[in-house]
N, C-alpha and C positions, 0 to 999 in steps of 0.2 A: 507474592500474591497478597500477603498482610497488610500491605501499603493499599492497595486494590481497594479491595474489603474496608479499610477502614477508611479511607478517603467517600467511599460512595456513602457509607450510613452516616455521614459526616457533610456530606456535601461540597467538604473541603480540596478539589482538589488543585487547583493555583495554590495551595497552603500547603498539605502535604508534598507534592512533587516540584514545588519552589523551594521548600524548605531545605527538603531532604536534599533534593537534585540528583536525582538517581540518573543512570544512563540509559536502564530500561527496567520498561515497567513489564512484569507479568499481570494481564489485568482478565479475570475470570468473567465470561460472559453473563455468567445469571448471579448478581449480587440483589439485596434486599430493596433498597429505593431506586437504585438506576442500573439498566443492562448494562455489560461491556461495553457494547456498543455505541451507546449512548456517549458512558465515562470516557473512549477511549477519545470522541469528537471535542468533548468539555476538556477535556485536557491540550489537545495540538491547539483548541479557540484558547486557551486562557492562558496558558500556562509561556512565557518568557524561554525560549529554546528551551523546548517540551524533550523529555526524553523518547526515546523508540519505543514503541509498544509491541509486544506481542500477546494476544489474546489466547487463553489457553480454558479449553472447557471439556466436558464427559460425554460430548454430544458430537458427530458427526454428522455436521449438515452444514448442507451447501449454502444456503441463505446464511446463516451465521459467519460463514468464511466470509464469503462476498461484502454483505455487514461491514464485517468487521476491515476490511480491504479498504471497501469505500471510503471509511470514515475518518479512515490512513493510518491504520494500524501495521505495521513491517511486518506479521509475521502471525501464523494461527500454530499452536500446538494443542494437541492431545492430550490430558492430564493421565491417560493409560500410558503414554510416550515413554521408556524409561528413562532413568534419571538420569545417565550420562548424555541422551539425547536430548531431555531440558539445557542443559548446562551447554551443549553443544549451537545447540540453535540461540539463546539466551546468548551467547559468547558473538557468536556470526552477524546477532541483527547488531551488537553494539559496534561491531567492527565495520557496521555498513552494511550488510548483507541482508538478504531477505530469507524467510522459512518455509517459503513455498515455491515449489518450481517453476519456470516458465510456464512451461506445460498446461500450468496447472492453471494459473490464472489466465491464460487463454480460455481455456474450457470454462472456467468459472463464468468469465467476462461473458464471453459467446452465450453461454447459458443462461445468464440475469440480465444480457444488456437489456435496454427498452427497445422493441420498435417502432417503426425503424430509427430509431432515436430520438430521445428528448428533447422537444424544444431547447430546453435551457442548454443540455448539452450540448446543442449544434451550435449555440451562440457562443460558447464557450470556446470551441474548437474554432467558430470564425474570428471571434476578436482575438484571438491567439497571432495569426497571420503569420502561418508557419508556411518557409521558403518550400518550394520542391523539394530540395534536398533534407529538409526535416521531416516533410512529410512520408517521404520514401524509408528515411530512418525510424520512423514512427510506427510504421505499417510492419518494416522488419520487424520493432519490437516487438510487436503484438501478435507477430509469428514466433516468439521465441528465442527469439537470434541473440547472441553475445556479442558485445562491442567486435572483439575478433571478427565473430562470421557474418558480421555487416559490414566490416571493415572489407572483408574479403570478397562480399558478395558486390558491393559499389565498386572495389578494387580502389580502395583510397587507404590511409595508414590510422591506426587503430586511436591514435591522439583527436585524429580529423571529426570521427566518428564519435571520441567523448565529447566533443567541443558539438556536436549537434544534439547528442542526448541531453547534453546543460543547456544549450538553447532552446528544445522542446519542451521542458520540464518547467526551466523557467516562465516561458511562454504560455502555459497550462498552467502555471500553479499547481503544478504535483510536488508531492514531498518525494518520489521517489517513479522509478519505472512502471512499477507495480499499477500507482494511480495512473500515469500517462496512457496507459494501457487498457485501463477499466474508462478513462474518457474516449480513448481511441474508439470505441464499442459501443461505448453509451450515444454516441454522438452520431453513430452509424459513420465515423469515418471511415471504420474498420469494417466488414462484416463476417458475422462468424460462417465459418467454411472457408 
């Protein structure tokens, strides 16, 4: 989080997190001249394959989750979390992983989409021109579902099923499910329930 902190009072962050090249940043939502949320966007716009961020703060609120999701941050933790669970989830997002459960960013998504979606968002989702079979995978995701149990649910083989998560992702410009997931909703492709 010192990297965090001093990059915001500094302004620096293409400079700090190019320098250093960390793999993941722990970045504190309420720093002095710029929120996490803010830092965590100025980083994935600026920064030269940006590391994974996970935002970690004192505060438990949903708008900060969401936030910080949006702006494509991998992962929210607790700073009350204990320390072997920092180190755990800190470990998970550099490995690829995300720190919040499916579950969960459903709920989030559903919760803060716009309705019934975004202009920008629906535009988003059209110039995308995601096949049927993406869009069926898409709608899984946002249900929850693991490569597996989409794989299982189409009754197609689990390779099949990454090869459409990399084409919707790409197709979206998501850094990862999480985002595909929070446009799935934004965009009212999805709706929650």
């Amino acid at each position: 989080m010192r990297l965090a902190t001093w990059a915001a009072r500094r302004g620096a962050w293409n400079t700090g997190c190019g320098w250093l090249r960390p793999d993941v940043v722990a970045m504190d939502v309420r720093m002095p001249l710029m929120d996490g949320i803010e830092a965590t966007r100025a980083v994935l716009r600026t920064v030269p394959d940006p590391p994974k961020i996970v935002v970690v703060t004192t505060f438990e609120n949903d708008a900060y989750v969401y936030g910080a999701l949006r702006a494509g941050a991998d992962g929210f933790l607790l700073k009350r979390a204990r320390p072997a669970e920092i180190v755990h989830a800190l470990r998970a997002v550099a490995a690829g992983g995300s720190v919040l459960f499916p579950s969960s960013v459903r709920e989030l998504a559903a919760a803060h989409a716009q309705e019934p979606g975004s202009a920008e968002a629906r535009e988003t989702l059209r110039r995308a021109a995601l096949t049927d079979r993406e869009g069926q995978v898409l709608r899984l995701m946002a249900r929850g579902l693991s490569n597996a149990e989409i794989a299982t649910h189409l009754t197609v083989g689990t390779e099949t099923v990454k090869s459409h998560v990399s084409a919707v992702l790409s197709k979206l410009g998501a850094r990862d499910r999480t985002q595909a997931v929070i446009a799935a909703y934004e965009s009212g492709f999805v709706s929650p329930g």
